[in-house]
N, C-alpha and C positions, 0 to 999 in steps of 0.2 A: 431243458429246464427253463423254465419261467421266470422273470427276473423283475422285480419291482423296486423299482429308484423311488428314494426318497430324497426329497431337498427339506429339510427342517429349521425355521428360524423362531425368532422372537417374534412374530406376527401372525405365519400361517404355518401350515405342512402340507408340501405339494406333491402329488407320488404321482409316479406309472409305471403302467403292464408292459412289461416287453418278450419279445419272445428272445429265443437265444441268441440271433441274428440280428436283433435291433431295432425291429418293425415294433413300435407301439400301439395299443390295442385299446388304451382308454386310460384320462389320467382320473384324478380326484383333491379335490382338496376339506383340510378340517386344521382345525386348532393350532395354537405357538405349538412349537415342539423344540424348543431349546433345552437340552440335557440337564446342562447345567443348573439352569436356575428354575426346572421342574422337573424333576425324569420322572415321578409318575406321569404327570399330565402329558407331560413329551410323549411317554409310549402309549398313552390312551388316543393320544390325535395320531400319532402312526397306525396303530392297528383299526382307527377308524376307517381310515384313508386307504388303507390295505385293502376293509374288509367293501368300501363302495367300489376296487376297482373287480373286486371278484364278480362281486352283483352286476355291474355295470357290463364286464364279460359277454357274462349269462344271454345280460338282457340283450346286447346288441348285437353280439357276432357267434350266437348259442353256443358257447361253448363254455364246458364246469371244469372250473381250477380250483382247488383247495389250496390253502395256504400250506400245508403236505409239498405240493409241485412247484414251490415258488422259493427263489433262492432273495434275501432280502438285502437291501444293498441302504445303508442308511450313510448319509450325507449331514449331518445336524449340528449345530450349535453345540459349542460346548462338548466337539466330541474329541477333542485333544485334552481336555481335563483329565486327571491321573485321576481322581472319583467315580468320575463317569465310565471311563473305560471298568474299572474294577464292577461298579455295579451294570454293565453291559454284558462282563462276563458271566455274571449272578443271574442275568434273566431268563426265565425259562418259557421256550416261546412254541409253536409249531410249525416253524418252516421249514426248509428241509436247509439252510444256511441262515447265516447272518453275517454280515460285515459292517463293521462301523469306521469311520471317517467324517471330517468335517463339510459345514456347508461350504467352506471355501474349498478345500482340495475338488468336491464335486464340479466345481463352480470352472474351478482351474481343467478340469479334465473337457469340460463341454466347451469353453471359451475358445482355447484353437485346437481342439481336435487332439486333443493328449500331446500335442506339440508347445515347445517353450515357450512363456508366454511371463507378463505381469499382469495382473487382474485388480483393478482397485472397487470394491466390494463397499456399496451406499446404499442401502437397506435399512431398516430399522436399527444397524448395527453398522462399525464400519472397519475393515480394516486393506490391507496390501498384503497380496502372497506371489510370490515368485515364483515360477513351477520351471523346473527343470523333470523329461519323463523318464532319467535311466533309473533302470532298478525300483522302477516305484510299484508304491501297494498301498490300501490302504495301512492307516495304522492301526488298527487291531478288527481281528475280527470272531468269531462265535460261532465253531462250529463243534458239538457236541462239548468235550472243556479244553478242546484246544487253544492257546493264545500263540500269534505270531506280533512281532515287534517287527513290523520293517525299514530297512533304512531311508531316511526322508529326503524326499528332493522339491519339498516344498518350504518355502521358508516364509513366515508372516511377522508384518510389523504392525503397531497397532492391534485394535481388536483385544482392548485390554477391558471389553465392557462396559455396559452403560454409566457406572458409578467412578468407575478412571478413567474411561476413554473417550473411546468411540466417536471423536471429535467429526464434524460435518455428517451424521447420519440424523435418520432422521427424529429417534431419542435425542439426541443432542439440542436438535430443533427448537423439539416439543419443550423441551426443560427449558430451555433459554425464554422461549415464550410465554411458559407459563411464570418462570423468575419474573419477566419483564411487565405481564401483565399487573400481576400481585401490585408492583410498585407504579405502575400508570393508572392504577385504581388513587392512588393514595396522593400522588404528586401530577400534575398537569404534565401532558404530554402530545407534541405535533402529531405524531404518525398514527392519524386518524382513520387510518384504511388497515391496521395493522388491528387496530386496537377495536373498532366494532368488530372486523373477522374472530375474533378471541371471544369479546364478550358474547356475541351470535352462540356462541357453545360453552364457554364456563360460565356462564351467566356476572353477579355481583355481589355475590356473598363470597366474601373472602375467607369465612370459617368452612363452608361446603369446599371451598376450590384446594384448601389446606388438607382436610378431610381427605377430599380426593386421591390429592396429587401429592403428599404427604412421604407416601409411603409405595410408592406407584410404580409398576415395574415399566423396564424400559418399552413396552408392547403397548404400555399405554398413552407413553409420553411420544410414540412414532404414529399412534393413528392422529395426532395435531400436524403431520405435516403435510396433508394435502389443502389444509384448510390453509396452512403458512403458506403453500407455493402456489394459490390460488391468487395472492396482493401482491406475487413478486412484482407487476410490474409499475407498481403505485407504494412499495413499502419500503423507505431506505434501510429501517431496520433491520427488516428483514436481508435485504439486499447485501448488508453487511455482513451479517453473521455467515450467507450464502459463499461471500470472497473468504470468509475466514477459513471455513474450514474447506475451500478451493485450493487456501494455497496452504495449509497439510497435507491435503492429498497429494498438491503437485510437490511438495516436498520431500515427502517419502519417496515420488517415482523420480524423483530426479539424484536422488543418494542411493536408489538401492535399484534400479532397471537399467539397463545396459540399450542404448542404441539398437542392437541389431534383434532386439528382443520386443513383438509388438504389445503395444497396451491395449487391454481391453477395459470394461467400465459396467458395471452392472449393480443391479436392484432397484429397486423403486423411484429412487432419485437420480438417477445416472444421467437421464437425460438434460434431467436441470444444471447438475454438474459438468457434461460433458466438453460446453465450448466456454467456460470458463477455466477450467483444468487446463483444454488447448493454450487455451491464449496465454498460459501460464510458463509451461514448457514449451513452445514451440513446437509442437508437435501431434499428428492424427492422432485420436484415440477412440477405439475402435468398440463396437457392439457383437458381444460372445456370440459364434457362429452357432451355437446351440442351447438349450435350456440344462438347471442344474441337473435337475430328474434324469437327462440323460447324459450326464457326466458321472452320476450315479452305477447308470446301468455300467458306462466304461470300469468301473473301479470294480465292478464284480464279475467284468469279463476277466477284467487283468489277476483278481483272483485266484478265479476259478481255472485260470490257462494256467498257473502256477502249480495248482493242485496235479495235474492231467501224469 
C-alpha cells in the first residue's frame, strides 16, 4: 500500500508519496491546513496536496495511483482537539485508510527516529512535546467507522494557540510587531531599522493596518517574520522579544526534558532560536534527523503493523 504523509500547519501543507518501505517518490506542497481553526480549508489544501503528489507520480516515475491505493497518514494542527477528531471521523474520503495525529507527534516521530526525544516546535506556532515510543499510535484514526483512542506517550506543553500562546513563534512575532508598529507611528521611536522594515510592508495608514490585522489569523501575523529576522542584527527590539521568548522555550526544556533525553528544535525559526536556547540551558540542541512528512509515514507504519 502506498502511504502519503501529511505535515499540516498554520502556514502551509507539506505531504508525500511513500511506498511501504519508506522510499519517497515525490512530495507537494498547498495551503494552511490547521484543523482547528479551518477544517474545511484544512482538508481542501490536504487533498490538493494529495492530488499533485499522484499527478507528479504519473509525470515522473510513470506510474498511476489512485487515492483508492493510498493509506493517508495526516500529521496536522489541531488534531488533538476533541472537535476535530469527531469531525475527522464524519469525513467521507476515498483512500483506502486515514489516520489522524498531530503536527507535533509527526514532528516527534521524524526528529530521532521514533526514539525518545524532546522537540521544541518554532513555526508559525509554538509549543514542547516530549515523546516517549512504548505503545504509541496515533490518536485517532478513520478507517471505514472504526475509532481507536490510544494510550499517549507524548506529552505537550504550550501550544495553547495563537490567541493564548504560542509565545516565541513566529505569530507571536508578527503581533508584537504589528502592536509595536501602530504605537511608533504615533509616538517617536529609536529603532530605526525595525521600523522602515514594517513600514516597507504595512505601509501608514493606520486604519488599513487595523483593517488588516484586526482580525487576522495567526498565518497572517507568521508571514511578518522573515521580514522581523531580516533586522535581527541592527534591531534591539527585535532582539528583545527574540531572548524573550528564548527563554520560555528554554524554560519549559529545563522543567520538563530529562538529561539523558536529546533536544531537538524545529520549524521555520529554529535556527534563529537554536544558539540562544543553547546558551540558555547549557546544552547542544539538535536538528530533527528527518522531515515531519515522514514522521507521518512512521505513524501509519506503526498503525497499520497493529492492524496485521
Amino acid at each position: 500500500m502506498w502511504i502519503i504523509g501529511v505535515d499540516g500547519g498554520g502556514t502551509k501543507c507539506e505531504a508525500g508519496l511513500f511506498t511501504s518501505n519508506g522510499e519517497i517518490l515525490a512530495t507537494a506542497l498547498a495551503g494552511p491546513a490547521n484543523l482547528y481553526a479551518n477544517f474545511e480549508g484544512a482538508l481542501d489544501a490536504i487533498e490538493q496536496s494529495a492530488e499533485q503528489l499522484l499527478s507528479m507520480c504519473q509525470a515522473q516515475h510513470n506510474i498511476t495511483i489512485t487515492k483508492q491505493d493510498c493509506f493517508l497518514s495526516l500529521g496536522c494542527a489541531g488534531g488533538s482537539i476533541d472537535s476535530v477528531k469527531r469531525q475527522f471521523q464524519q469525513w467521507h474520503h476515498e483512500y483506502a485508510g486515514a489516520v489522524l495525529t498531530t503536527d507535533v507527534h509527526v514532528s516527534c516521530l521524524a526528529a530521532n527516529n521514533a526514539k525518545p526525544c524532546a522537540l521544541f516546535v518554532i513555526g508559525t506556532g509554538s509549543c514542547l512535546a516530549v515523546y516517549s515510543p512504548e505503545d504509541d499510535l496515533p490518536i485517532n484514526y478513520q478507517q471505514s467507522t472504526t475509532q481507536h483512542q490510544a494510550k499517549r506517550t507524548l506529552k505537550q506543553y504550550g501550544g495553547h494557540g495563537f490567541l493564548l500562546g504560542d509565545i516565541a513563534s513566529g505569530a507571536w512575532l508578527g503581533k508584537l510587531a504589528v502592536s509595536w508598529y501602530l504605537q511608533a507611528l504615533e509616538t517617536p521611536h529609536q529603532d530605526s531599522q525595525l521600523l522602515s522594515a514594517l513600514a516597507n510592508v504595512l505601509g501608514d495608514n493606520t486604519s488599513q493596518i487595523i483593517e488588516q490585522y484586526g482580525q487576522a489569523h495567526a498565518g497572517d501575523f507568521g508571514t511578518l517574520a522573515p521580514i522581523l529576522i531580516a533586522v535581527q542584527d541592527t534591531s534591539v527590539t527585535l532582539n528583545n522579544w527574540l531572548q524573550e521568548g528564548a527563554v520560555y522555550a528554554a524554560s519549559l526544556l529545563i522543567n520538563h526534558s530529562t538529561s539523558n533525553v536529546p533536544i531537538f528544535l524545529t520549524g521555520g525559526l529554529a535556527a534563529v532560536y537554536k544558539p540562544l536556547i543553547e546558551k540558555l540551558i547549557g546544552r547542544d540542541v539538535h536538528i530533527p534527523n528527518d522531515t515531519a512528512i515522514y514522521g507521518a509515514y512512521l505513524a501509519a507504519k506503526a498503525y497499520l503493523a497493529i492492524q496485521k
